[in-house]
C-alpha atoms as a printed R data frame, in Angstrom:
   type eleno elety resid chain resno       x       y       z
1  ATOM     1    CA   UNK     A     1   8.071  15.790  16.644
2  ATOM     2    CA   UNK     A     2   5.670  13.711  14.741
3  ATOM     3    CA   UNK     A     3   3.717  11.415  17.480
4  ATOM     4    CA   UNK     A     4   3.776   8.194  15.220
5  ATOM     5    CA   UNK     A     5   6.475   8.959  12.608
6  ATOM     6    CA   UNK     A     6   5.874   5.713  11.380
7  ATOM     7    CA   UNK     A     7   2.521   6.328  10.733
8  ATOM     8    CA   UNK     A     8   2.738   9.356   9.239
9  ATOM     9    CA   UNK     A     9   5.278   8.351   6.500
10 ATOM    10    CA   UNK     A    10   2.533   4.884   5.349
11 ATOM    11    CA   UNK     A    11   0.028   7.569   4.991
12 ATOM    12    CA   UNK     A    12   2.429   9.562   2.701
13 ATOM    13    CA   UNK     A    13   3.349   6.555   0.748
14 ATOM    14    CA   UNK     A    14  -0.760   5.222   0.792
15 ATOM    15    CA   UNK     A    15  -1.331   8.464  -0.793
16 ATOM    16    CA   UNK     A    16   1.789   8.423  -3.754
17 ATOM    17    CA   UNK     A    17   0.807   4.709  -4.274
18 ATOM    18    CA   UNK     A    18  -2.985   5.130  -4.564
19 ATOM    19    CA   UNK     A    19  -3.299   6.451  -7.726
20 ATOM    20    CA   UNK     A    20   0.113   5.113  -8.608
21 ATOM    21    CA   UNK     A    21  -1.047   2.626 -11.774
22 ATOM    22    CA   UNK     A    22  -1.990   6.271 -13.470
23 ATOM    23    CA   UNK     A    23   1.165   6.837 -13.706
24 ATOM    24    CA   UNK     A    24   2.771   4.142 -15.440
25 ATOM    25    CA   UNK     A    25   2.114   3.218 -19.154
26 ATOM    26    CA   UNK     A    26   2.494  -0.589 -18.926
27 ATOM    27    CA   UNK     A    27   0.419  -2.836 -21.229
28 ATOM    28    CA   UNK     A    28  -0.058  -4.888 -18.345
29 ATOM    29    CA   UNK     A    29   0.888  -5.200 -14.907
30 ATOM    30    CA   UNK     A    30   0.083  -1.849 -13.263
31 ATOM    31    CA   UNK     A    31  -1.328  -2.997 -10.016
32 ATOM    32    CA   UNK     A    32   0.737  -5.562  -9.673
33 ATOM    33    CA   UNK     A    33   3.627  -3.071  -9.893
34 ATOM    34    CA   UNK     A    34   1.563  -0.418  -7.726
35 ATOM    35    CA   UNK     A    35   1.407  -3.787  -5.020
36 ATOM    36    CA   UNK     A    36   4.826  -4.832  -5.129
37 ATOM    37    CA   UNK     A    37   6.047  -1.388  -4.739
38 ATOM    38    CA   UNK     A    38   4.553  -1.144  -1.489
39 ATOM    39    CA   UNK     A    39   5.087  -4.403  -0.059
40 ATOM    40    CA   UNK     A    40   9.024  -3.301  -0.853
41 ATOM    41    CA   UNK     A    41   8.131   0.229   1.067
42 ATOM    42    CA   UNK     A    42   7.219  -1.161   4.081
43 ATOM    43    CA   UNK     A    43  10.148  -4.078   3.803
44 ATOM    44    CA   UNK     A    44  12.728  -1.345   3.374
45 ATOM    45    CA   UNK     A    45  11.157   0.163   6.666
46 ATOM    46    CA   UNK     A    46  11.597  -2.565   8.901
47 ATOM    47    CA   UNK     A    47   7.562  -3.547   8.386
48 ATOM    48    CA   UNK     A    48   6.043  -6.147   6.333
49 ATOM    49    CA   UNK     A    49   2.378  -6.753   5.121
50 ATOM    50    CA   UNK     A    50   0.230  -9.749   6.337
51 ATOM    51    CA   UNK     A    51  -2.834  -9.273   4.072
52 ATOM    52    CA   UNK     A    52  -4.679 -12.531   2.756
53 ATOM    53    CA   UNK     A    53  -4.492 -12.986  -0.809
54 ATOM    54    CA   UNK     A    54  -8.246 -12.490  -1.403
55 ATOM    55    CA   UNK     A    55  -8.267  -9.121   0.425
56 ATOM    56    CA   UNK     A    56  -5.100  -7.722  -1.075
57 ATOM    57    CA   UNK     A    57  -6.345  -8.239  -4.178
58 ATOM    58    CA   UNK     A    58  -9.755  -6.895  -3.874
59 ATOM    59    CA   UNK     A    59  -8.009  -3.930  -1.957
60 ATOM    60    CA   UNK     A    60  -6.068  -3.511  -5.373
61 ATOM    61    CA   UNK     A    61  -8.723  -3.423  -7.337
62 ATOM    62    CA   UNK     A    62 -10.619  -1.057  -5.235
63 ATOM    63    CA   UNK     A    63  -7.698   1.068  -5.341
64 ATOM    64    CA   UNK     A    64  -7.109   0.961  -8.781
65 ATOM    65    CA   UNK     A    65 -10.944   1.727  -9.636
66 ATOM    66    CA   UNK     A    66 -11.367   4.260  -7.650
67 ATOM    67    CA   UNK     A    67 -13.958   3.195  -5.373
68 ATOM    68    CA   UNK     A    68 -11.559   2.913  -2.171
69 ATOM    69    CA   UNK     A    69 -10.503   5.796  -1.274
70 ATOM    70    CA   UNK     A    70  -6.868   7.239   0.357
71 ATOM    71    CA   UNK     A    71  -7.939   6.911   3.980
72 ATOM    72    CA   UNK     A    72  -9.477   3.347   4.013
73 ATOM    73    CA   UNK     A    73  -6.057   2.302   1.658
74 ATOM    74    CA   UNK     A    74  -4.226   3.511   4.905
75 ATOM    75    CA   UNK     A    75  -6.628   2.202   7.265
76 ATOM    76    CA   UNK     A    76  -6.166  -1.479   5.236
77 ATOM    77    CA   UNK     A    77  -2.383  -1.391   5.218
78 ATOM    78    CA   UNK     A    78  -2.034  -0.523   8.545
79 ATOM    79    CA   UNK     A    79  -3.920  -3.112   9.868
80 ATOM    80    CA   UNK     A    80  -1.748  -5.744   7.902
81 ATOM    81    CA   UNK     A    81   1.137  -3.993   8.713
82 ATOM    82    CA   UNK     A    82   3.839  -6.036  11.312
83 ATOM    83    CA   UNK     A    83   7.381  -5.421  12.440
84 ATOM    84    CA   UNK     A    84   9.943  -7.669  10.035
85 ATOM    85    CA   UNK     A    85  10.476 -10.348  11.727
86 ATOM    86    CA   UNK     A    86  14.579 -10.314  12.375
């Protein structure tokens, strides 16, 4: 048994999402796709993200640069990460 199942399964998702605006051929809107997909991740697990604007987006961009790398992605979204408020 996993020790923080949780846990495990945002580091699983960190990693699909990281390089996720590779994958799609939009003309615009990648990383705000790549974002809203994982704000809906977490939602659909009972969490949600409190990241300030400023930070999410420069996470984002990190992210979608390259220069931020799978374990500080995790490390980010788990410190915004809360229980959804019922």
């Amino acid at each position: 048994m996993l020790a923080d199942p949780l846990g495990e399964l945002r580091d699983v998702e960190v990693a699909g999402r990281s390089r996720e605006h590779e994958l799609f051929g939009l003309v615009d809107g990648n990383k705000r796709l790549g974002w809203t997909a994982t704000v809906v991740f977490y939602d659909i697990n009972g969490m949600e993200l409190e990241a300030p604007d400023d930070d999410a987006y420069d996470t984002v961009i990190a992210a979608a640069e390259g220069t931020l790398d799978v374990p500080e992605l995790a490390r980010c979204l788990r410190g915004w990460a809360r229980p959804a408020a019922q």
